[in-house]
C-alpha positions in Angstrom: 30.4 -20.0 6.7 30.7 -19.9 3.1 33.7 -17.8 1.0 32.7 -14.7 0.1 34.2 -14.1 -3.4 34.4 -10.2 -3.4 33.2 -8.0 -5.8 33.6 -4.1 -6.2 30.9 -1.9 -7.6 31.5 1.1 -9.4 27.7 3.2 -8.6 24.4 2.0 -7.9 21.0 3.6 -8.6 18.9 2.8 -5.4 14.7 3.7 -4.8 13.1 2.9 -1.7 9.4 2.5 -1.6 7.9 3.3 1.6 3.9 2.5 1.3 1.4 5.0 3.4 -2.3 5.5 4.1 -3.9 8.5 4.1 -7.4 10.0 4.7 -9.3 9.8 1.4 -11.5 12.7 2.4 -8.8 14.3 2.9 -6.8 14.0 -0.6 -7.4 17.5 -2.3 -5.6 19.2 1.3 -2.8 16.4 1.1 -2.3 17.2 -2.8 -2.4 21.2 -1.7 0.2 21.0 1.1 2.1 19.3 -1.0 2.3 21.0 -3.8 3.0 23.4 -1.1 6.6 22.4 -0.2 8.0 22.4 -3.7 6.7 18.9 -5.1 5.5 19.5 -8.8 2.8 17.4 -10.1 4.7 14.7 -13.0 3.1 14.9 -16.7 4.2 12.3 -19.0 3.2 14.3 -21.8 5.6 17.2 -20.9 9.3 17.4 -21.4 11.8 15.5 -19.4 14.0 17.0 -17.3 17.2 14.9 -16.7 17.5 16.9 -12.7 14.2 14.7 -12.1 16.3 11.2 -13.0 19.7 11.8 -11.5 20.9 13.3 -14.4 19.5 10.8 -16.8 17.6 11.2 -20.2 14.6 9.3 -20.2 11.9 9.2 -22.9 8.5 9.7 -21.8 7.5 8.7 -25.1 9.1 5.4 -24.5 7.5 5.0 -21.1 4.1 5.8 -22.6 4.6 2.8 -25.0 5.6 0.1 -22.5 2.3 -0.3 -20.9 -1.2 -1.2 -22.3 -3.5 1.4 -22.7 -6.2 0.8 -20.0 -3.5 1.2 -17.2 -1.5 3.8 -19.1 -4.4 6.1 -18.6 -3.9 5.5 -14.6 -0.4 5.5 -14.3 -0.1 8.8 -16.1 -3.0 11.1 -15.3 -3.4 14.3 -17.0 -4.4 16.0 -14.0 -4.2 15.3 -10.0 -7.4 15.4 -10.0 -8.4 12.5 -12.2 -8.7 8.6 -11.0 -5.3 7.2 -10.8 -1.5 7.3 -9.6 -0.6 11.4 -8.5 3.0 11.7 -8.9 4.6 14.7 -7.5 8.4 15.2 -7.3 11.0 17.1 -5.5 15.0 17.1 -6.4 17.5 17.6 -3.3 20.8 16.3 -5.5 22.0 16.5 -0.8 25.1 14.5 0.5 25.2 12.3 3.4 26.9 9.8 4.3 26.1 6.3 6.5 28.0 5.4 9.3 28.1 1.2 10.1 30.3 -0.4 12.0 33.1 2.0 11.8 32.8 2.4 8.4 31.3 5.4 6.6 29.4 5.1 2.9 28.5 8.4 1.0 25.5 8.8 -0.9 23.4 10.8 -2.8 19.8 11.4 -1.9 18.8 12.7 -5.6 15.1 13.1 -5.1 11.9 12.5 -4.0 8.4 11.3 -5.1 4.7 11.3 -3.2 2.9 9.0 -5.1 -1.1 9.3 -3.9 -2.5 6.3 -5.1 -6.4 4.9 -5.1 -8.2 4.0 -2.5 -6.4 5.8 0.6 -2.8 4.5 -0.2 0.4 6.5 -0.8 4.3 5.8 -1.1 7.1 7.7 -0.5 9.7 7.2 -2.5 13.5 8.1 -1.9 16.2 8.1 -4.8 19.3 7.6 -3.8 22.8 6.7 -5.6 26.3 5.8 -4.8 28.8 7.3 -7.1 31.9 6.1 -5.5 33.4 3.1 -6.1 33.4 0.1 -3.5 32.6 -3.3 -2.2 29.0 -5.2 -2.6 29.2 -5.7 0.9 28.8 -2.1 2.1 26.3 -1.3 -0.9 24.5 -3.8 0.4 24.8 -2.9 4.0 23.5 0.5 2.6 20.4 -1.2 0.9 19.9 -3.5 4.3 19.9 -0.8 7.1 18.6 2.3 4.6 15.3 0.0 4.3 14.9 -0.4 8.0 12.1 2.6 9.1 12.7 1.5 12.6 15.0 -1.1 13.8 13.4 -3.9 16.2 15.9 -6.2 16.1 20.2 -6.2 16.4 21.1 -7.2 12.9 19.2 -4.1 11.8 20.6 -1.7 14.7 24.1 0.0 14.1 23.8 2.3 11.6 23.3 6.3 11.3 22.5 8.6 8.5 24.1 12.1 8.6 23.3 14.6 6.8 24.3 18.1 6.7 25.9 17.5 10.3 22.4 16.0 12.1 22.1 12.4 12.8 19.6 10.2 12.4 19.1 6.6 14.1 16.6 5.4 11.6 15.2 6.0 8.3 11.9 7.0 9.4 13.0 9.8 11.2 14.7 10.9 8.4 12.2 10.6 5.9 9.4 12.6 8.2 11.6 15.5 10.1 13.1 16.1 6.4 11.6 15.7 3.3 7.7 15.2 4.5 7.2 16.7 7.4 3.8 17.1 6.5 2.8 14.1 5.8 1.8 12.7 9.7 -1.4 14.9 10.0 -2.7 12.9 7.1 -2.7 8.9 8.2 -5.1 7.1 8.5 -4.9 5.7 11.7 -6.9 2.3 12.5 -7.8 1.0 15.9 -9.1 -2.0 17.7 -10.6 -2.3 21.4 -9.3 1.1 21.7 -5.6 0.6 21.3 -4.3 2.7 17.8 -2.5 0.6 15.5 0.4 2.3 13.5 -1.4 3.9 9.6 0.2 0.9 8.1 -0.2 -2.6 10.2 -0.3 -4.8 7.7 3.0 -3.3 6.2 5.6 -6.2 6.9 8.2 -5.5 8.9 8.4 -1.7 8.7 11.0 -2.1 5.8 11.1 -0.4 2.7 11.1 -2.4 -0.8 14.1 -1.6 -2.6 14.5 -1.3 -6.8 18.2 -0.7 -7.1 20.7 -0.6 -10.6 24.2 -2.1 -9.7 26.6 -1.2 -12.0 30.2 -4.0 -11.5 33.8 -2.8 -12.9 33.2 -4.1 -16.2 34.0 -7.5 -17.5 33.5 -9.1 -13.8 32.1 -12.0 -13.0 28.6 -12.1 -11.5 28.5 -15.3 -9.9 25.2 -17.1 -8.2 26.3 -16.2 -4.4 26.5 -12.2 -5.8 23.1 -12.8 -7.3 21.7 -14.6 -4.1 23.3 -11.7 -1.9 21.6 -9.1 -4.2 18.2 -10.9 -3.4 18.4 -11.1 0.0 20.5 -7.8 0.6 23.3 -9.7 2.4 25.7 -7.1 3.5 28.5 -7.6 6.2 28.2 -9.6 10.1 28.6 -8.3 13.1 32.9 -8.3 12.0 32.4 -6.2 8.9 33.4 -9.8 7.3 31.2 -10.6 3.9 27.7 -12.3 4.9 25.9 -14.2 3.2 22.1 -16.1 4.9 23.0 -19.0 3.4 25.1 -22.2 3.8 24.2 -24.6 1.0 25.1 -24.1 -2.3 22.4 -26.4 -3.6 20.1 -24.1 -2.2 21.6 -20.5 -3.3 21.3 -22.4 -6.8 17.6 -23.4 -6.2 17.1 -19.7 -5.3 18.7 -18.3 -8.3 16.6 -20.2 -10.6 13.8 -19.1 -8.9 14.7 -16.0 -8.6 16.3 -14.3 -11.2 16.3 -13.9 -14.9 19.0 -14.3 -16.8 17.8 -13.0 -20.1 20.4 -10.7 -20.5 22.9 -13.2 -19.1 26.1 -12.9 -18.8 26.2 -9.5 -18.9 23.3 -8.4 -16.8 20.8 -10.4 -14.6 17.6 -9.2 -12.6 17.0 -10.9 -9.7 13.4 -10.1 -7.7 12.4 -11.3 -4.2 10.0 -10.0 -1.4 12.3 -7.6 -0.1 14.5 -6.3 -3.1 14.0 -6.0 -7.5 18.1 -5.6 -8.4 19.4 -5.2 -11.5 23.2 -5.7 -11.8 25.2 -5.0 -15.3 29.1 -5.7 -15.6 29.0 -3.3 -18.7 30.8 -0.5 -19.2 29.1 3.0 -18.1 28.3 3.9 -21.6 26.9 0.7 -22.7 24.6 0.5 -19.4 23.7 4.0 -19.8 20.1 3.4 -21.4 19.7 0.5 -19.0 19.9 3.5 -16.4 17.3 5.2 -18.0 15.0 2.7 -17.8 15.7 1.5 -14.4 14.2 5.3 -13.8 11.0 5.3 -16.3 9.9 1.7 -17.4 11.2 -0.3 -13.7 10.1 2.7 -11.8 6.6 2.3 -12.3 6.8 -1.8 -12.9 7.4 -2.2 -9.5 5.1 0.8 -8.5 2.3 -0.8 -10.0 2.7 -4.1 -8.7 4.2 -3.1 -5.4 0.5 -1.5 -5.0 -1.1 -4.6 -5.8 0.0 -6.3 -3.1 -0.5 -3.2 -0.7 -3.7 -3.1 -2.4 -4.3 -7.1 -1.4 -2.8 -6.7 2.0 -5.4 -3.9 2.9 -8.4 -5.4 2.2 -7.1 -8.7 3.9 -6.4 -6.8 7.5 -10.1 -4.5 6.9 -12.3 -7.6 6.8 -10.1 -9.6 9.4 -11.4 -6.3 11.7 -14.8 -6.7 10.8 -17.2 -7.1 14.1 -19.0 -10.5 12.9 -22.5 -9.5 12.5 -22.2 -5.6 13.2 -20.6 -4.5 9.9 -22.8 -5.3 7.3 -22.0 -2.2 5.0 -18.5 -2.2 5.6 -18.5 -5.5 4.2 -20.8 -4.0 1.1 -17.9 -1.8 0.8 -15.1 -4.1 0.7 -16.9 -5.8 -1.6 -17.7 -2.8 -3.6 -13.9 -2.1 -3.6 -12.3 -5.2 -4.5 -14.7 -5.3 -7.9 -13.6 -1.5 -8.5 -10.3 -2.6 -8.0 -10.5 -5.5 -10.1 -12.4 -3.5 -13.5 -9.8 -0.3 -12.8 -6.7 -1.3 -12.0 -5.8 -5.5 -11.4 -5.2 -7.1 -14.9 -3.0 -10.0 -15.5 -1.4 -8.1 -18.0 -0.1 -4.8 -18.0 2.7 -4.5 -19.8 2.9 -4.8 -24.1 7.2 -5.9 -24.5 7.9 -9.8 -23.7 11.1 -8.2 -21.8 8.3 -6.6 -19.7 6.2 -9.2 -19.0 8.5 -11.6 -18.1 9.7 -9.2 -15.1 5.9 -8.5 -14.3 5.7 -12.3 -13.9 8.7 -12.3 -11.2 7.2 -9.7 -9.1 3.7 -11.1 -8.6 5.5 -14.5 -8.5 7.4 -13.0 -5.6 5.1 -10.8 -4.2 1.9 -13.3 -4.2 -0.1 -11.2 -6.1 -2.1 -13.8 -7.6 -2.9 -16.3 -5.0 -3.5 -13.1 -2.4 -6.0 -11.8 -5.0 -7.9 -15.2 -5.6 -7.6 -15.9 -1.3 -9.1 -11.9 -0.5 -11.6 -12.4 -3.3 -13.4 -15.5 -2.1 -13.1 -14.9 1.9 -15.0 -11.7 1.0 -18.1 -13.3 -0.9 -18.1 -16.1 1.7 -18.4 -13.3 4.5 -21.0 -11.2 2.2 -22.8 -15.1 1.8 -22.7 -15.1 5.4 -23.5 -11.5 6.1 -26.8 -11.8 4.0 -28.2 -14.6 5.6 -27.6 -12.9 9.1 -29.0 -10.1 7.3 -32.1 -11.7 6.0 -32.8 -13.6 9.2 -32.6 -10.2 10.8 -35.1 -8.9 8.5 -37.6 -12.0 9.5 -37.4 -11.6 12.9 -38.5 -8.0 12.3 -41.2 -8.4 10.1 -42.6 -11.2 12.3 -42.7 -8.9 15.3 -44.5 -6.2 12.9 -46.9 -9.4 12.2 -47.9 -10.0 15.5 -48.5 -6.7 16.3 -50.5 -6.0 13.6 -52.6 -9.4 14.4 -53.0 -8.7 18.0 -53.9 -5.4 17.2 -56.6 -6.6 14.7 -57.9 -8.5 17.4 -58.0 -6.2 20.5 -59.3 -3.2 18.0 -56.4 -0.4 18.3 -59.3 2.4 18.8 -60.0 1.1 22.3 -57.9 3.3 23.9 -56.9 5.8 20.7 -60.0 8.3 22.1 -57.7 9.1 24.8 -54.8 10.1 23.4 -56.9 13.1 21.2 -56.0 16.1 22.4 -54.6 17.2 26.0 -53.7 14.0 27.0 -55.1 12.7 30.3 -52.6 10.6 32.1 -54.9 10.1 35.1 -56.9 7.8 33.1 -54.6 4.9 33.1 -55.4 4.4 36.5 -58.5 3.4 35.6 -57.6 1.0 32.3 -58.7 -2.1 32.2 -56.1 -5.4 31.9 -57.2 -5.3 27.7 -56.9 -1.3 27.4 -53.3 -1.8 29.4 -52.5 -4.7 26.9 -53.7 -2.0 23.7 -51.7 0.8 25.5 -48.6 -0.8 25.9 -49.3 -2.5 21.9 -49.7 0.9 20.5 -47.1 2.7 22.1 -44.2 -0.2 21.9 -45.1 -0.4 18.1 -44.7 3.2 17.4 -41.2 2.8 18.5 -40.2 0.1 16.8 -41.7 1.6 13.6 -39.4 4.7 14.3 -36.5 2.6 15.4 -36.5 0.4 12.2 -37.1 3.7 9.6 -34.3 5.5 11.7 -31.8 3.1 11.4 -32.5 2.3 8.3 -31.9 5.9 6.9 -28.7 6.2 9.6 -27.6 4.0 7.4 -28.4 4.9 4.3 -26.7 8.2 5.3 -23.6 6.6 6.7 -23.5 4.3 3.6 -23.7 7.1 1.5 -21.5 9.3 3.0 -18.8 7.0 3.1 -19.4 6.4 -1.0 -19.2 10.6 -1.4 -15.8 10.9 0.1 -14.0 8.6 -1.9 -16.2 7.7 -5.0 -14.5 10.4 -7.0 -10.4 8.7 -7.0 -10.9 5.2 -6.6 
């Protein structure tokens, strides 16, 4: 095992991002209950108030400038009920503390956020912050086993939250007996051969992505195994001894290149990977102090914005992979109906006007495989819409050459053979006495009525369904 120089930390600004889904028809009641339990809508054009950023100034102003126009307009709605990103906020400013291992670490759970996004996904956010001073090693403990919704696995077992003398085994509990128990009646949930999935299963992991601000004593050295810890959230072993995943140095120095930028080096570093974006500073409090601000304002809604890209990408991936090969034809008009409205609305390569900006965009969809998850969803889904129309229009044949030979055979036999007898009262006793052609004109007349009604009903079933689908969630995506 590799020495573990260590460092101490005098506060970190941590968010957790827990992505949802929820029932698009069912957005306005969501938004109401909501707004219910004390969540106020967020309006960039209003006045800050520093209770919503942990005490921070931030300028909406500034925030307004960082991002182009034709996202700006979807990141900051006017009003909940326009096409976009729905912020509403809460602050708690609540103590609790996190028990691992023997040792306990205080925090602050500051506030709050339900951010309803297009097309049927959500996140939870939770701010938190550590204002007393201590090791790397248990704020990154805190990071590690905060993220965990519900732990599977032992390295992520052996921790509790408590809070205001109640316990709590996992996060997730937390989160939904606490601040949104509300939320469950809302989820989408999706099923297959009749066993319910969770209303996220293509969320990796059940683990939260963390954005955190780590503040050093000032003047101390951040080194490439600090860096490499703060990508991968490597906390303490089993011992409560320093851990890092890693034994090779050539490697941690591989991953740093990759990993983090140093444009602000030696005094503060981002580093980004799949599972955390950290920011750590060794200035002074003051001098960090509008670094703060942005981590709450500008990196906020960076990694909001990209963090629903991928969700975005991950969705549409698991929908068609449930398709029912041959069954689904609209739902596949749909998907591909929602990628393009995802695609004019809300994907561009660029979204961000500052260099500073778009050199941290790059990282995350670098990390998050944005782009090749975009290009991969994209084509799979006009291959199976390629596919889908030639079932389709083979379908389409079969039915018109049925409709052919009736209407042929018909022609032939002369429909008004046996069309006298079905005027009025009809007489069933006369089939007894049909001949082998009037049978063969009976059963030709009869079996084509149904089909005609069978094709015109579910055609307009579908045109209904289709269209009902459309009505529910045509108005926010």
């Amino acid at each position: 095992m590799m020495e573990v120089t260590r460092t101490d930390i005098a506060s970190a600004e941590l968010i957790f991002y827990y992505p949802i889904t929820y029932s698009i028809a069912k957005r306005d009641e969501l938004i109401a209950t909501t707004k219910e339990h004390g969540f106020s809508f967020f309006q960039v054009e209003e006045r800050p108030n520093k209770n919503d950023y942990a005490g921070h100034d931030i300028s909406h102003e500034g925030l307004k400038q960082f991002f182009y126009p034709f996202i700006e307009d979807k990141l900051f709605p006017k009003h909940w009920r326009e096409r976009g990103f729905s912020r509403f906020s809460k602050v708690w400013n609540e103590e609790a503390n996190m028990q691992i291992r023997g040792r306990t670490i205080p925090f602050l759970i500051s506030s709050t956020d339900l951010v309803i996004c297009p097309f049927g996904i959500a996140f939870i956010v939770m701010k938190t912050a550590i204002r007393t001073q201590m090791a790397a090693s248990d704020v990154l403990d805190f990071a590690h086993f905060f993220r965990v919704l519900v732990p599977h696995v032992e390295s992520e077992r052996g921790a509790t939250i408590v809070k205001n003398g109640a316990h709590y085994n996992h996060t997730d509990r937390l989160i939904h007996e606490t601040y949104f128990p509300f939320l469950a009646q809302f989820f989408v949930d999706y099923e297959k051969l009749g066993d319910a999935y969770s209303h996220m299963p293509y969320f990796e992991d059940e683990r939260m992505f963390v954005s955190g601000f780590v503040r050093t004593e000032e003047d101390a050295v951040i080194d490439d195994m600090l860096l490499f810890r703060l990508g991968q959230l490597d906390g303490t072993d089993a011992q409560n001894e320093p851990f890092v995943s890693a034994s090779n140095e050539a490697y941690i120095k591989e991953y740093v290149s990759e990993h983090v930028l140093t444009r602000w080096a030696p005094q503060t570093y981002r580093v980004t990977s799949n599972r955390a974006h950290m920011e750590v500073t060794n200035q002074s409090e003051r001098d960090a102090y509008a670094r703060v601000c942005e981590f709450y304002s500008i990196d906020y809604y960076t990694v909001l914005l990209h963090y629903f890209y991928k969700m975005m990408l991950l969705k549409l991936t698991f929908e068609h992979s449930e398709i029912r090969w041959g069954k689904e034809k609209f739902v596949v008009d749909e998907l591909i109906e929602r990628i393009t409205k995802f695609s004019s609305r809300y994907y561009f390569d660029e979204v961000i006007v500052r260099s500073e900006g778009q050199e941290v965009s790059a990282l995350l969809r670098k990390h998050f495989r944005i782009t090749e998850q975009y290009k991969e969803i994209k084509a799979t889904l006009e291959e199976l819409y390629r596919l889908q129309e030639d079932q389709e229009d083979e379908r389409q044949s079969t039915f018109l050459f049925i409709l052919t030979v009736y209407t042929v055979v018909s022609g032939i036999y002369g429909m008004n053979v046996v069309i006298d007898d079905w005027k009025g009262s009809i007489d069933w006793g006369k089939l007894a006495g049909y001949t082998v052609f009037e049978w063969i004109a009976w059963v030709l007349g009869i079996t084509g009525i149904v089909l005609s009604f069978t094709i015109v009903g579910r055609t307009a079933y579908r045109g209904l369904q289709t269209f009902g689908r459309k009505y529910r969630r045509k108005k926010y995506e």
